[in-house]
Steps between C-alpha positions, in 0.01 A plus 500: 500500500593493153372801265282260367336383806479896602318574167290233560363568899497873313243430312260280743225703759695601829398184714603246211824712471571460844410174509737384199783714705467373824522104346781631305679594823375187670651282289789691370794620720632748239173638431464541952847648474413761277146592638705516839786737350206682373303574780842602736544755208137619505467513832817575636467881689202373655640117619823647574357626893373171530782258464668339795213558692417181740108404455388652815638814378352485153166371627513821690556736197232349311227453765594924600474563076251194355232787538628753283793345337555565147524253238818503444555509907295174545687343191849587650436383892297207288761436266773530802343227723481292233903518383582460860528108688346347803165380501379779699535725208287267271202551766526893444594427158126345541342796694630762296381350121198441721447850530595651220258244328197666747639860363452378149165349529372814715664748210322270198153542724527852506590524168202284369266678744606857338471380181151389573386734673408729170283194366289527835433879530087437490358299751362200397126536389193366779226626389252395210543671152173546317481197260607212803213342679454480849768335679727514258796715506702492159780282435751719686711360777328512813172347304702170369670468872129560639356215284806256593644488132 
């Protein structure tokens, strides 16, 4: 990518950035080139035990780590099954982004849920305060989801 282009995915959110890379590489064989030199640099003490590796072997390394693999561990066996041929290696290619997808989503989750969790530390309100009528609970949440709105 030209410095231009890089300034320009720089200042995007993350997802758009992405997004404008990974056309850029799509579309560009310099720009996939250079993203490829870039991640073999990046990741290269943790791909280099991977490489050579047939896919039953690999498949075997990452199903024994998926669990508690680091990032950078999933990226490398990730980013290994993905340099290598044969379309058995696209199908754990697959598998693998698969599940380092899962780890993402389960890590934002937790994230959002301890975030929240300060907002919530009272229980939600049941009972009447003195200036509602009877049957009436407030406009709190369990009151609007009681009455359907």
């Amino acid at each position: 990518m030209a410095g231009a282009e890089v300034d320009e995915a720089a200042d995007e959110p993350s997802g758009e950035a992405l997004r404008v890379l990974i056309d850029r590489v799509l579309t560009n064989a310099r720009a996939a080139r250079r993203l490829a030199r870039a991640l073999d640099a990046a990741l290269v003490s943790e791909a280099c035990s991977y490489r050579g590796l047939c896919v039953s072997e690999l498949t075997a390394r990452w199903t024994r780590a998926r669990a508690a693999a680091s990032a950078r561990e999933a990226a490398a066996i990730l980013w290994t099954s993905a340099r290598a041929p044969g379309s058995p290696m696209r199908f754990l290619e697959e598998r693998i982004a698969d599940d380092v997808e899962l780890r993402a989503i389960r890590a934002m989750a937790i994230s959002i849920r301890t975030a929240s969790a300060s907002r919530w530390t009272r229980p939600t309100r049941l009972a009447r305060s003195g200036g509602e009528r009877q049957g009436e609970r407030g406009l709190g949440a369990v009151a609007l989801a009681g009455r359907g709105r």
